[in-house]
Backbone as a ProteinNet text record, in pm:
[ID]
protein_1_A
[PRIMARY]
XXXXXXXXXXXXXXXXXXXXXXXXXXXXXXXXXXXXXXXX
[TERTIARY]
8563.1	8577.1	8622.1	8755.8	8803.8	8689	8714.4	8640.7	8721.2	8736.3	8824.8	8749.4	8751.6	8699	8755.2	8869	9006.1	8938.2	8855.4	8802.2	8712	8599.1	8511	8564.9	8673	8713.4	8764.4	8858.8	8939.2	8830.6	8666.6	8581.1	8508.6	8478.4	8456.7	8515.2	8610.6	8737.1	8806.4	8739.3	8752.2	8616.7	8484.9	8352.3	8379.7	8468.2	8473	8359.1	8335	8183	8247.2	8177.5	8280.8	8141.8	8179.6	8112.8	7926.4	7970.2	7817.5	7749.1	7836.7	7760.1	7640.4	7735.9	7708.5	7626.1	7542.3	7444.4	7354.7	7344.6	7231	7196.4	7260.9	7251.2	7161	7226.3	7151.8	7016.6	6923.5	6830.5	6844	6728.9	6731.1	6878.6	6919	6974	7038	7132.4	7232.4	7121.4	7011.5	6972.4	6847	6794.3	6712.8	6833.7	6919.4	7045.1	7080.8	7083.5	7145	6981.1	6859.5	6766.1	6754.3	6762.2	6810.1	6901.1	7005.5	7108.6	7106.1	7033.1	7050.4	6928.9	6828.2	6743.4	6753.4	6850.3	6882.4	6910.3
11329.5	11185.9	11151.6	11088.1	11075.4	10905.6	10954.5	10785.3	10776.7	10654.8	10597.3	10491	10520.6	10371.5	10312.6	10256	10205.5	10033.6	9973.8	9866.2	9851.9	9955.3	9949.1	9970.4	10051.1	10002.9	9878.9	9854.2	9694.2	9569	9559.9	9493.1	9507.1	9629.1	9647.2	9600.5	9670.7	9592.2	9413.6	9369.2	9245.1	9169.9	9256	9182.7	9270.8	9316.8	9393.6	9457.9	9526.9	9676.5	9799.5	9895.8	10014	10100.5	10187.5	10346.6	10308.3	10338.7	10310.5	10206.1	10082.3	9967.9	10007.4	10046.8	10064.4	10150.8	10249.4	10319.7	10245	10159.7	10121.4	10000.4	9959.6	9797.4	9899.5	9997.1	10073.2	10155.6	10137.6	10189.4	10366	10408.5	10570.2	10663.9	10729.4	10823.5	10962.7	11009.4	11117.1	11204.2	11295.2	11391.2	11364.5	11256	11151.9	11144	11132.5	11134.9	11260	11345.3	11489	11566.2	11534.1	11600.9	11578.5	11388.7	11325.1	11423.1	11414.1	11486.2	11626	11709.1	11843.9	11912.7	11773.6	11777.7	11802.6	11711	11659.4	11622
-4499.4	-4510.7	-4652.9	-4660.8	-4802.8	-4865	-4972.3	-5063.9	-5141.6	-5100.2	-5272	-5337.1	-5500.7	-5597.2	-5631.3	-5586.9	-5640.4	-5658.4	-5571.8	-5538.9	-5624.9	-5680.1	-5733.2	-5883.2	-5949.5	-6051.6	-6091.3	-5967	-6002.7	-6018.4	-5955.1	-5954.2	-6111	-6136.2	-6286.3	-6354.9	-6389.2	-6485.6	-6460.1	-6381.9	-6344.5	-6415.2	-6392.4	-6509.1	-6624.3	-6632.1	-6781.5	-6838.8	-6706.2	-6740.8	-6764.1	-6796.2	-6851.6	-6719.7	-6710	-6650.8	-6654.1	-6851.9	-6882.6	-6836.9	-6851.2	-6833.3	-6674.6	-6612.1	-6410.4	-6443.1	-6498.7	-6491.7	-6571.8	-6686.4	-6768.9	-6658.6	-6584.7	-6520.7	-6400.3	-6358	-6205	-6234.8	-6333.5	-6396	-6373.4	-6426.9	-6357.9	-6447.4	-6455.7	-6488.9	-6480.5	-6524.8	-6393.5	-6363	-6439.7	-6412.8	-6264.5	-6292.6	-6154.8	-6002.1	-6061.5	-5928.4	-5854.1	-5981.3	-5923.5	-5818.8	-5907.1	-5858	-5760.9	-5702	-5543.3	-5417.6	-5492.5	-5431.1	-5408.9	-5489.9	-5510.2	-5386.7	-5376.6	-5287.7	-5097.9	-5144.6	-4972	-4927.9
[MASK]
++++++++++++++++++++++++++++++++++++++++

C-alpha cells in the first residue's frame, strides 16, 4: 500500500511548522514510537 505526505507537507508549510515543530506539538518522542512499532 503506497503513502504519500505530499498533503501533510503542503498543510505544514501552509502553518509554517517545520518536522520538529510536529513532534514537540505530538508529545512523546522517536525512541517511545519506535519501541510502539518495533512491538507490534
Amino acid at each position: 500500500m503506497a503513502v504519500s505526505y505530499n498533503k501533510l507537507w503542503k498543510l505544514l508549510i501552509d502553518k509554517k511548522m517545520s518536522a520538529a515543530d510536529v513532534r514537540r506539538a505530538g508529545g512523546g518522542n522517536r525512541s517511545q514510537h519506535h519501541d510502539k512499532t518495533a512491538k507490534g
